[in-house]
C-alpha positions as CSV (number, residue, x, y, z in Angstrom):
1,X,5.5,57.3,-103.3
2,X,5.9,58.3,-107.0
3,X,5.6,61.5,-107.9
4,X,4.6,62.4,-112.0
5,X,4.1,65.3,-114.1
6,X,2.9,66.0,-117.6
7,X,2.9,69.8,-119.1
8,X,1.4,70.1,-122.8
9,X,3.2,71.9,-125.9
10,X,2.1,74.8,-127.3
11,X,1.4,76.3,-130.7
12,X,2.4,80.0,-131.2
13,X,-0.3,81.8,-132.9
14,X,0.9,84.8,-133.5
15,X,3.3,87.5,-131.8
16,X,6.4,84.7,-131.7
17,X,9.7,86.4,-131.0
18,X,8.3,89.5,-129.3
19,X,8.7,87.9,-125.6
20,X,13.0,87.7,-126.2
21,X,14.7,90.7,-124.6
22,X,15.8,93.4,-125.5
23,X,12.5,94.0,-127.8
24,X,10.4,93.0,-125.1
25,X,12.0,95.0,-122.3
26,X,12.5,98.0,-125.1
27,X,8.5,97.9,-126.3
28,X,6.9,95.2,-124.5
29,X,5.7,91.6,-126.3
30,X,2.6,90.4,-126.9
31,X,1.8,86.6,-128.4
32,X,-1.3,84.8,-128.7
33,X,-1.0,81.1,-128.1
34,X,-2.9,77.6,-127.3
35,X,-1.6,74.2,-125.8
36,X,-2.4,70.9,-127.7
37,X,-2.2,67.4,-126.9
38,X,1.9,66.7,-126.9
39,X,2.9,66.9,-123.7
40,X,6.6,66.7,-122.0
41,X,6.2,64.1,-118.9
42,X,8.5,63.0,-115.8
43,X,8.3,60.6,-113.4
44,X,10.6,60.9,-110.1
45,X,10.9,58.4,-107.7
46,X,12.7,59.3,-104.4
47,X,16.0,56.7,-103.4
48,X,17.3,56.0,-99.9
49,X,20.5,54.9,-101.6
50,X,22.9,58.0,-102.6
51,X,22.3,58.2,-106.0
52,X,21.1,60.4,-108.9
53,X,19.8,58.3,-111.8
54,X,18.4,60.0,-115.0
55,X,16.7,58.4,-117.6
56,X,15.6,60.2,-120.8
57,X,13.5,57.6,-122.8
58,X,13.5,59.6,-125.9
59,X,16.6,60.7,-126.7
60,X,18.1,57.4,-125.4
61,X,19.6,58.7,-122.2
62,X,20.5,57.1,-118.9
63,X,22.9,57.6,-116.6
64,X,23.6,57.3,-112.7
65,X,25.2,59.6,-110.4
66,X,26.8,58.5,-107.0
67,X,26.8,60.4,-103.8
68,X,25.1,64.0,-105.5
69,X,25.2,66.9,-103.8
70,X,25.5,69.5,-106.3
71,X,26.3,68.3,-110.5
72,X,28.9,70.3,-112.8
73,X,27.0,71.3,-115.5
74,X,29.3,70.9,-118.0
75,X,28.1,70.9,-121.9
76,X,26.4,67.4,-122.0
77,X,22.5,66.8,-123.3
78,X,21.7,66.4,-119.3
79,X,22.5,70.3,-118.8
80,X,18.9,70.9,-118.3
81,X,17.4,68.8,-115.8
82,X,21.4,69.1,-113.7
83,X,20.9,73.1,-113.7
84,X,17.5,72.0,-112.4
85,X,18.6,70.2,-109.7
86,X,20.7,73.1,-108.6
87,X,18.7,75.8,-108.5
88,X,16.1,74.0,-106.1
89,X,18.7,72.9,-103.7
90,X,20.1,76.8,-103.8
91,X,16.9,78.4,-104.3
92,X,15.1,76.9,-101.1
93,X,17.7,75.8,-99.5
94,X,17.4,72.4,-98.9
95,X,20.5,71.1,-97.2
96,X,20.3,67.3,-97.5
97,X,21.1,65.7,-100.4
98,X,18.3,65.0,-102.6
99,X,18.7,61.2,-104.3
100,X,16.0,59.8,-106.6
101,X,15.2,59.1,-109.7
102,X,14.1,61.0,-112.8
103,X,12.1,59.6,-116.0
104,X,11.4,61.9,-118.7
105,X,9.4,62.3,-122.0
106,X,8.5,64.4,-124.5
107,X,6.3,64.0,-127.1
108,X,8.0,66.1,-129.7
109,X,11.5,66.3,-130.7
110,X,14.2,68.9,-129.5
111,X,14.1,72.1,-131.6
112,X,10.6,70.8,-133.4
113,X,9.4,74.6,-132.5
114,X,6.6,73.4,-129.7
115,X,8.6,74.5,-126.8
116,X,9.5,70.5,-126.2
117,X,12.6,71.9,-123.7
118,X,11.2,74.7,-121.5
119,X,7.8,72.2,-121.6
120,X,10.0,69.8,-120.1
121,X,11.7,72.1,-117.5
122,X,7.9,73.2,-116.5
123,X,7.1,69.6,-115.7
124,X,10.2,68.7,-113.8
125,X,10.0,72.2,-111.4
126,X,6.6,71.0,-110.9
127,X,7.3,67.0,-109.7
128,X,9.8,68.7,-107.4
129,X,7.8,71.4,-106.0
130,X,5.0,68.3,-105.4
131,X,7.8,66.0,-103.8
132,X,9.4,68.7,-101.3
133,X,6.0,70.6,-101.1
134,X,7.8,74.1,-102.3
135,X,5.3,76.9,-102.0
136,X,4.8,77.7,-105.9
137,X,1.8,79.0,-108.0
138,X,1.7,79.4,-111.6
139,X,3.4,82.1,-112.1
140,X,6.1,81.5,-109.5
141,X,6.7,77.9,-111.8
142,X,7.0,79.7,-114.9
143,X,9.6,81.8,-113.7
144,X,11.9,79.8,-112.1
145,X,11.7,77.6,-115.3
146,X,12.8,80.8,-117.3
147,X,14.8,81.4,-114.8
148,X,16.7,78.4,-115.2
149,X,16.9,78.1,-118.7
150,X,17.8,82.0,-119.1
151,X,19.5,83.2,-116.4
152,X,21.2,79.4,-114.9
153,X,22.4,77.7,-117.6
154,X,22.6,81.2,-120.3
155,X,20.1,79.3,-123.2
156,X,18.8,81.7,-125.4
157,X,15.2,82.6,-125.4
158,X,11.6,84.1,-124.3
159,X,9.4,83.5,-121.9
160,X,6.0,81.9,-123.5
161,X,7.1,78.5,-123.5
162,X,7.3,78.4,-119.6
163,X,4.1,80.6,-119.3
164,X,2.0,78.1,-121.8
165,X,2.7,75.1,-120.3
166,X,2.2,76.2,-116.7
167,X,-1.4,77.8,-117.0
168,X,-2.7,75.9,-120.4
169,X,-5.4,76.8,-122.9
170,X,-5.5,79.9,-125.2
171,X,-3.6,82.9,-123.5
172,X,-3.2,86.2,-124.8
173,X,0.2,87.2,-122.5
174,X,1.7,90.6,-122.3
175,X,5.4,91.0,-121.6
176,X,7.9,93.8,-120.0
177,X,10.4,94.5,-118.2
178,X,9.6,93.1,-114.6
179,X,6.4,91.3,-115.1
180,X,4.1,88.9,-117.6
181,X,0.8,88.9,-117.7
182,X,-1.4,86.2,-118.6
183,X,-4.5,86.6,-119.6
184,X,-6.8,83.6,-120.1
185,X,-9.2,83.7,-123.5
186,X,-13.1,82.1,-123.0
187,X,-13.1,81.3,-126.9
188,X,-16.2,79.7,-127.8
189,X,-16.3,75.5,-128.0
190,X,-17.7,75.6,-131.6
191,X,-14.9,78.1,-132.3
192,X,-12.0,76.0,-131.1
193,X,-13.6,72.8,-133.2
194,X,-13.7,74.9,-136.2
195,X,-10.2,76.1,-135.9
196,X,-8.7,72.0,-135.2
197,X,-10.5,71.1,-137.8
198,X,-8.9,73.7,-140.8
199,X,-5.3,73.4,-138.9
200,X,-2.6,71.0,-140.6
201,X,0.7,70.7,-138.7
202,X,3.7,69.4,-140.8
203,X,7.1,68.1,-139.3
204,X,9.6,68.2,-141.5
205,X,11.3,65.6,-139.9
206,X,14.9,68.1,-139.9
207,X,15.0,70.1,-135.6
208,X,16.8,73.2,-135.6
209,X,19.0,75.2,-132.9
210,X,16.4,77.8,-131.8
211,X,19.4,80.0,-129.8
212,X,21.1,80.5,-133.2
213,X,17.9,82.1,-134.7
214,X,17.2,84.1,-131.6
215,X,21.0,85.1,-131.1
216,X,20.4,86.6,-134.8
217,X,17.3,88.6,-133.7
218,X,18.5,89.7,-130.6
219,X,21.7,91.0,-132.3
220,X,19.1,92.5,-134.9
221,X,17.6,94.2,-132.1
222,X,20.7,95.7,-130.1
223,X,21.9,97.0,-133.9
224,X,18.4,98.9,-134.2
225,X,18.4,96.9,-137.6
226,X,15.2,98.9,-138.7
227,X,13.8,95.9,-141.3
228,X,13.8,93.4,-138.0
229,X,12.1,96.1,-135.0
230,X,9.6,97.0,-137.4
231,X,8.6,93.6,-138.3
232,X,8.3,92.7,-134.6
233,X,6.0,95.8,-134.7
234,X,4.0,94.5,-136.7
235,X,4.0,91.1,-135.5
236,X,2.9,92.3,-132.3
237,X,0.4,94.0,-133.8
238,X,-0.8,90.6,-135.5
239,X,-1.4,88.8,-131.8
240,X,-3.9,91.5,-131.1
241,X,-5.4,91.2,-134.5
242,X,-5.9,87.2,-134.1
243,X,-7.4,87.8,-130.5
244,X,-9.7,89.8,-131.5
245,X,-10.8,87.8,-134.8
246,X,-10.2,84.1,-132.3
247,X,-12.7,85.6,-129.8
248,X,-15.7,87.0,-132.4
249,X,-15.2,84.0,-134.0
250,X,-14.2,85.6,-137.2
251,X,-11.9,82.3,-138.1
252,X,-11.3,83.0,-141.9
253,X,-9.1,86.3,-140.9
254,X,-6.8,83.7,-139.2
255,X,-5.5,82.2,-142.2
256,X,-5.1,85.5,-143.5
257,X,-3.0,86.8,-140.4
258,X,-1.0,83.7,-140.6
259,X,0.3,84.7,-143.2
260,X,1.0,87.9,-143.3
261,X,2.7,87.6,-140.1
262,X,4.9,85.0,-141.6
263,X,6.5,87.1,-143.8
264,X,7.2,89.7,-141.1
265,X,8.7,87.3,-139.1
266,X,11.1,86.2,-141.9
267,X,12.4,89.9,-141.7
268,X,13.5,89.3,-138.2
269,X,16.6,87.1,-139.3
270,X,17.5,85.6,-142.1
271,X,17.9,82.3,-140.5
272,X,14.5,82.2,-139.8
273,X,13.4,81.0,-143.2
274,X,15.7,78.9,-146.0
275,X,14.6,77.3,-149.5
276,X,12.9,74.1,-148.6
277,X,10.6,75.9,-146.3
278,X,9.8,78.4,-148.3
279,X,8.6,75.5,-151.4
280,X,7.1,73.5,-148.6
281,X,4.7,76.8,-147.5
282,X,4.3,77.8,-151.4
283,X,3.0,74.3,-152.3
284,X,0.3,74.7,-149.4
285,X,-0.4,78.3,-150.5
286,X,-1.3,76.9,-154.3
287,X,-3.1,74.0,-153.1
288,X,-5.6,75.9,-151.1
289,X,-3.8,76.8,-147.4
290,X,-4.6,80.6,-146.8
291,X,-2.0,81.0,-144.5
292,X,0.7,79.5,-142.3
293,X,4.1,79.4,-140.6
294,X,6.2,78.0,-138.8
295,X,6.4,77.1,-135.5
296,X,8.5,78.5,-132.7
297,X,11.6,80.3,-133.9
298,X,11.6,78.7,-137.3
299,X,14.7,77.2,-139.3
300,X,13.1,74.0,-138.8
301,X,11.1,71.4,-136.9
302,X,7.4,72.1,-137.0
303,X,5.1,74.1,-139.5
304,X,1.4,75.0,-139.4
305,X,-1.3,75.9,-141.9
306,X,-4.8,77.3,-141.5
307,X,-6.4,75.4,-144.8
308,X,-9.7,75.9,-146.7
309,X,-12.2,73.2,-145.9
310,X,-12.3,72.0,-148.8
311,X,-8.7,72.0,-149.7
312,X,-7.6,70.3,-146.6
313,X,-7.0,66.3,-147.9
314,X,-6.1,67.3,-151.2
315,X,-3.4,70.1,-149.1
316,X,-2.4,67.0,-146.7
317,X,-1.4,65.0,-149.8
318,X,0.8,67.6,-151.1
319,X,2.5,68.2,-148.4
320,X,3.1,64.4,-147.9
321,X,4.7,64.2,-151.1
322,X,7.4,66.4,-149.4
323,X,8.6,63.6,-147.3
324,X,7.5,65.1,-143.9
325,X,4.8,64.2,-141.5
326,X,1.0,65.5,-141.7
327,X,-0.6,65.2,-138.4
328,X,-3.8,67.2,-137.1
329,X,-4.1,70.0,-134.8
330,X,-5.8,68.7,-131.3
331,X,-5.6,71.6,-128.7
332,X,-5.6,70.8,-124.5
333,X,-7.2,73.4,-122.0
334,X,-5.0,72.9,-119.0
335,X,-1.6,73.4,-117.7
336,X,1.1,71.2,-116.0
337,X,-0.8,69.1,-113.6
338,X,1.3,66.6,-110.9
339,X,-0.2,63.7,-108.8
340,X,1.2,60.5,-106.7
341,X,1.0,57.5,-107.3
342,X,2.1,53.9,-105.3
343,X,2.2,52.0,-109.2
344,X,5.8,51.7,-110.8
């Protein structure tokens, strides 16, 4: 029996960066996001022979392991699905060796800003839990993901990444010390159309290291750099402002909020933003987007624009011109979902 996964990307909305600790444990986070159609996918097939084999179809990787109890972790691009394997032999104590084989996907690049890695972590916890039947709900799945990534294997980060792709949709989540919250949003069908249908994303075809950026803010944070906690304030204060205005309906303010909490988050580091980015989103600006950003910690990878709906061609031809890719906004309602199959 097969066992597959798929766990959709998210876009951060607003509130991005105020899930890392210390802010979050120091004032609590709040971030408004939605899942589209990109989606981080794996494939395991339990062996009777005593191997490990791992194959990672888009960044080119494959590589067997003979007689696996539990892997080094060492510094290689496998890190992530070894610390994986770890942690669900030692957290449920399972004392025979586990040999099979794991398939992965994602559909966006490493440090594109859609959460492509935890994504992918969600997906795998969830083929194993389905395999070895572990007893895990949503939240426990999002956690041990963070968990993993965080705590395991000491990769910088927050938590909404593991949180959107294990419960789906449009969330509103709350974040503290010793517990998340997710809160589901009923947002109106006509409302969600609207909203694809005046959304641009951009790639601009260069990833970026999130960990760097979020090193930087963290540091920000522990130095009580003033400029950087008070623009987390007030990019908290924008994920309560878009809920509000996603939920009445009130889509025009979005654009507006977009940007405004764009250039509070560029006070949280200065690697956050750089030249090219900052023509890229002017260009939009004069060509008729209201507002933007970009996605996940910034520095690179993805960026987003809420457009007037009658600028939006004429803004997807600018932003062509900048090299980049122009691709539309399509959002997905449910979380990471696992089933069996007999079919190789």
């Amino acid at each position: 029996m097969i066992i597959r996964s798929k766990a959709p990307l998210r876009l951060g909305l607003a509130g991005g960066g105020t899930d890392v600790s210390p802010y979050s444990d120091q004032f609590g986070g709040a971030i408004l996001n939605a899942t589209i159609n990109k989606f981080a996918y794996a494939t395991l097939i339990p062996l009777q022979e005593p191997q490990v084999v791992l194959k990672c179809y888009d960044i080119d990787q494959h590589h067997v392991y003979e007689n696996v109890n539990y892997f080094d972790l060492g510094t290689d691009t496998l890190r992530l699905i070894k610390g994986i394997h770890n942690r669900i032999k030692r957290e449920f104590k399972i004392e025979l060796p586990l040999y099979y084989q794991l398939e992965t996907y994602v559909d966006a690049p490493p440090g594109s800003g859609l959460g492509s890695s935890s994504t992918l972590v969600v997906a795998i916890v969830a083929a194993f839990a389905e395999w070895l039947g572990l007893p895990l709900g949503e939240y426990d799945i999002a956690q041990l993901a963070y968990s993993i990534e965080r705590e395991d294997l000491g990769l910088s980060g927050g938590k909404q990444d593991q949180y959107a792709a294990t419960f789906g949709g449009f969330n509103f989540m709350e974040f503290h010390t010793d517990r998340v919250v997710v809160n589901p949003l009923r947002i109106k069908e006509e409302y969600i159309h609207e909203l694809e249908f005046s959304l641009l994303q951009y790639y601009t075809g260069t990833s970026r290291l999130s960990s760097k950026i979020i090193d930087a803010q963290v540091k920000n944070v522990n130095r009580g750099n003033s400029k950087s906690v008070e623009a987390m304030h007030a990019l908290k204060g924008y994920a309560f402002s878009m809920k509000e205005a996603l939920l009445r309906g009130k889509l025009e303010v979005i654009g507006e909020l977009l940007h405004e909490s764009w250039l509070s988050k560029k006070n949280m580091a200065d690697e956050i933003s750089n030249p090219v980015i900052d023509e890229i989103y002017e260009a939009a600006r004069e060509n008729g987007a209201i507002g933007g950003k970009m996605s996940g910690a910034g520095g690179g990878g993805y960026m987003m624009f809420y457009v007037r709906s009658n600028a939006l061609y004429h803004v997807r031809n600018v932003l062509q011109q900048f090299g980049g890719q122009v691709e539309r906004v399509s959002f997905y309602d449910k979380g990471v979902i696992t089933w069996k199959t007999k079919s190789t």
